[in-house]
N, C-alpha and C positions, 0 to 999 in steps of 0.2 A: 323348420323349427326356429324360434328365435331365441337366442344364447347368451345371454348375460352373460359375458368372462370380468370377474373381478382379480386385479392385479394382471391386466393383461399386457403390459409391458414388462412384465416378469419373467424370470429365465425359464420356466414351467409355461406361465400365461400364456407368451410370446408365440409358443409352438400349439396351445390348444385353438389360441385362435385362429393362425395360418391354416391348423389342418380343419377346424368348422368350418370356415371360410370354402376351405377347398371342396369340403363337400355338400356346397350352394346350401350352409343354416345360414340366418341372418345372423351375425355378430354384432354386438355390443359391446363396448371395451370401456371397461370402467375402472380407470385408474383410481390415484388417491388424491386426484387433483376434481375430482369428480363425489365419488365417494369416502366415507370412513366409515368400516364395518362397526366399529366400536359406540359409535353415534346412531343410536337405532334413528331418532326422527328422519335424519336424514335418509340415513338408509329405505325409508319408509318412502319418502319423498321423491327417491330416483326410481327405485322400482318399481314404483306405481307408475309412475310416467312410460317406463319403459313396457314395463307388462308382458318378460320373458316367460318362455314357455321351461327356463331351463336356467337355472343358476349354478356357475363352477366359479365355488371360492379357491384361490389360492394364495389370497392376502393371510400374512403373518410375522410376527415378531419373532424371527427365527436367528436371530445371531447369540447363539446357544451362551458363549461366554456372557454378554450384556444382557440376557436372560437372568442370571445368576446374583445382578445387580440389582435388574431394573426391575423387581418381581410384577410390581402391580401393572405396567407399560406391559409386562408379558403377558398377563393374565386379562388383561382390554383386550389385549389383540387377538391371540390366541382363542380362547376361551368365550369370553362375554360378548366377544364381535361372530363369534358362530351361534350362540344364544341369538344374537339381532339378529340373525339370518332364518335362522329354524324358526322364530316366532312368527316374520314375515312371510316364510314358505306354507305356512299354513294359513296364514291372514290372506294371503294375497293369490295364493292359487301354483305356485312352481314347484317344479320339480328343484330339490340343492344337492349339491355337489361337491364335498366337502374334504379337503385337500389334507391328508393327514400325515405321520411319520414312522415309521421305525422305531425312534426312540420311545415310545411310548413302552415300549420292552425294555427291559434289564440287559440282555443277553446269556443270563445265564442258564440259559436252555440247551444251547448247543446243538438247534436241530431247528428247520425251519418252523417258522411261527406260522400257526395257522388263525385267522380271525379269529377266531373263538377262545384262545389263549388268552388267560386275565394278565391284563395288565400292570406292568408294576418299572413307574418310569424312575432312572436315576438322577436326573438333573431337572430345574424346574422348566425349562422348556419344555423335556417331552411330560410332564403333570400338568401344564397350561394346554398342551395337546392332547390326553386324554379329556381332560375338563371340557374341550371342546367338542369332542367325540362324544362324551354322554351327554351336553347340552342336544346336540343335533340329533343323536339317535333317541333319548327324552322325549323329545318335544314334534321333531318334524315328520310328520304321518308318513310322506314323499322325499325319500332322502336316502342318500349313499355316502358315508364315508371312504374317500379312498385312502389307503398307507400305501405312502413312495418310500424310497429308499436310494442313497449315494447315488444321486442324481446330476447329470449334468448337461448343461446345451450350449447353444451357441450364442445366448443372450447372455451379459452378464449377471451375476449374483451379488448384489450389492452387500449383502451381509457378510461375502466374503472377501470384499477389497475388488471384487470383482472374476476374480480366476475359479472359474472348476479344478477340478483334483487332475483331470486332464490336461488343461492346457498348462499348467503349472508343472506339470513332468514335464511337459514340452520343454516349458522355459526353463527351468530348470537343469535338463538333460542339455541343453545346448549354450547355459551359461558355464554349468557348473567342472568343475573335475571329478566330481564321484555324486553322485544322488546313491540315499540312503532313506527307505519306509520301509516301516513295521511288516510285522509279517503274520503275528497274533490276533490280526484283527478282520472279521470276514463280513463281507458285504454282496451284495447282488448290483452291481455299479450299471444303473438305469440312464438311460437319454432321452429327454422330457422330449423330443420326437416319437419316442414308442407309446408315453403316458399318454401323448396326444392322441396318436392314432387308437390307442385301445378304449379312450374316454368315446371316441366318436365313434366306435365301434360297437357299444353296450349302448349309448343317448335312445336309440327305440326301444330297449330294451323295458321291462318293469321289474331291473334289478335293483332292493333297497338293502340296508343294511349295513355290512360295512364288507369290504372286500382289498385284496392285495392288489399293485399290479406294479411288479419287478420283475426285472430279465429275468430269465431260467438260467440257473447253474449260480454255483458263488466262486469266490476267489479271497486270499487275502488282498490285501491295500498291494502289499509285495508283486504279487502275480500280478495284479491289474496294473501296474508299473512296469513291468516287464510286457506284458502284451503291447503296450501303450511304445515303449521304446522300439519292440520288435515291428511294426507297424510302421512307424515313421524313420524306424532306420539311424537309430541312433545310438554311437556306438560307446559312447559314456561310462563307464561303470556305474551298476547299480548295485548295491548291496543291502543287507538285513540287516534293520534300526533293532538294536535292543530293545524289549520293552521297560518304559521308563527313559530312556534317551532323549525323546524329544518333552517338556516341559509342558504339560496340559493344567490349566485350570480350574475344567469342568469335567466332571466324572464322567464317563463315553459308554453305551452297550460295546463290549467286545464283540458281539456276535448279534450283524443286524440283517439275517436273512430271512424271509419269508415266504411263505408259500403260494401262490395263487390259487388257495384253493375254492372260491368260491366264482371265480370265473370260468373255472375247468372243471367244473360239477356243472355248469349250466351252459357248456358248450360256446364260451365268450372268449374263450384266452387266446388274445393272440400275441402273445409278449413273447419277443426273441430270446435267445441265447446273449449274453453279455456279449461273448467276443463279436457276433452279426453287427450288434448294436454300435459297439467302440468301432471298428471297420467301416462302417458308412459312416458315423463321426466325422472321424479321423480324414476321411476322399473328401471331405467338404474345407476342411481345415489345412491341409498339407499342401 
């Protein structure tokens, strides 16, 4: 199969195309120095040239806070640059693959989210990512939404100065004299190693629609800092942040876990358990 990967020097990207690669599809790797989703002509223009069987976005305007500034930079990127893709996915004959989030929930459910669950996002990045979500389910006949979640790899995260939520305990636990995270706040903390392999694991599939794929089990921020310390052996104090303690900007879901349920209704799921997932992390990092 041949694979479009857009943003595939990305901390997501980086690992879908490792593991296509690995299992002999032809990759395409379409950076931003290549493409802009937001620019349909162009858009139009590379992937007719390329003529994949298989497009997976993960370009996005994701620095949540600069979200909250830059609305209409959010709403290009996000939103009207999955629009240029869902139009072409239909003009041009591919399967999309459309790379979505968690926040597109509130969290005030308190119970894992299941696709089918209306949306209802708090900040404007996760509404420039619903926007996108009903552009591509709208419009592309041939198309799969997926929502990640507290996600992290071994590539950097530019939106985030570059550190995961991981390696930042790391550095942290071994700069600091006490490390201190919330405890309030609960997540299914995913390793774009797993997204990868379960993306390549559905690609023959004729799964469309929109679907989850997050580790199984959740944890707070709390817990998954303490796994993270007990793993690499550091012996730090950690302790429980207040909530309210640390200074945020942009309103957050408290509660961004979801369910996989439409990969384990169709017999697709192979998403680990977080602690599996941190654990192999961690042996590549330590």
């Amino acid at each position: 199969m041949k694979v479009a990967v857009i943003g595939a020097n990305g901390q997501l990207g980086s690992d879908i195309t490792s593991i296509f690669k690995e299992q002999n599809h032809q990759v395409i790797e379409l950076n931003h120095d290549v493409i802009n989703i937001v620019d349909l002509d162009l858009c139009k223009k590379v992937l007719s040239e390329v003529q994949p069987d298989l497009v997976i976005n993960t370009a996005a305007y994701h620095n949540v806070d600069k979200c909250e500034i830059e609305t209409v930079k959010a709403f290009e990127g996000n939103a009207l640059g999955a629009r240029n893709l869902a139009i072409l996915s239909n003009e041009q004959g591919f399967k999309l693959y459309h790379i979505s989030t968690d926040y597109v929930f509130s969290g005030s459910k308190q119970a894992p989210y299941l696709e089918d669950d209306a949306v209802c996002p708090v900040n404007v990045y996760g509404n420039t990512k619903a926007s996108g979500e009903f552009f591509v389910r709208s419009i592309a006949a041939n198309s799969l939404v997926i929502r990640v979640s507290a996600i992290y790899g071994k590539n950097p995260c530019r939106a985030k100065g570059g550190n995961n939520f991981v390696n930042l305990m790391l550095k942290l636990g071994n700069e600091k004299p006490e490390v201190r995270v919330v405890a309030h706040e609960f997540v299914s903390p995913t390793p774009t190693m797993d997204i990868a392999r379960q993306l390549a694991h559905i690609a023959s599939s004729n799964l469309t629609g929109i679907c989850h794929a997050t580790s199984e089990s959740q944890c707070s921020w709390y817990e998954f800092a303490q796994e993270i310390f007990r793993i690499a052996g550091i012996k730090t104090p950690l302790n429980i942040a207040q909530p309210g303690e640390f200074a945020v900007n942009t309103p957050r879901p408290f509660y961004s876990v979801l369910e996989n349920n439409l990969l384990k209704k169709n017999g697709l799921n192979i998403m680990r358990d977080w602690r599996e997932g941190l654990k192999d992390y961690l042996s590549q990092q330590l």
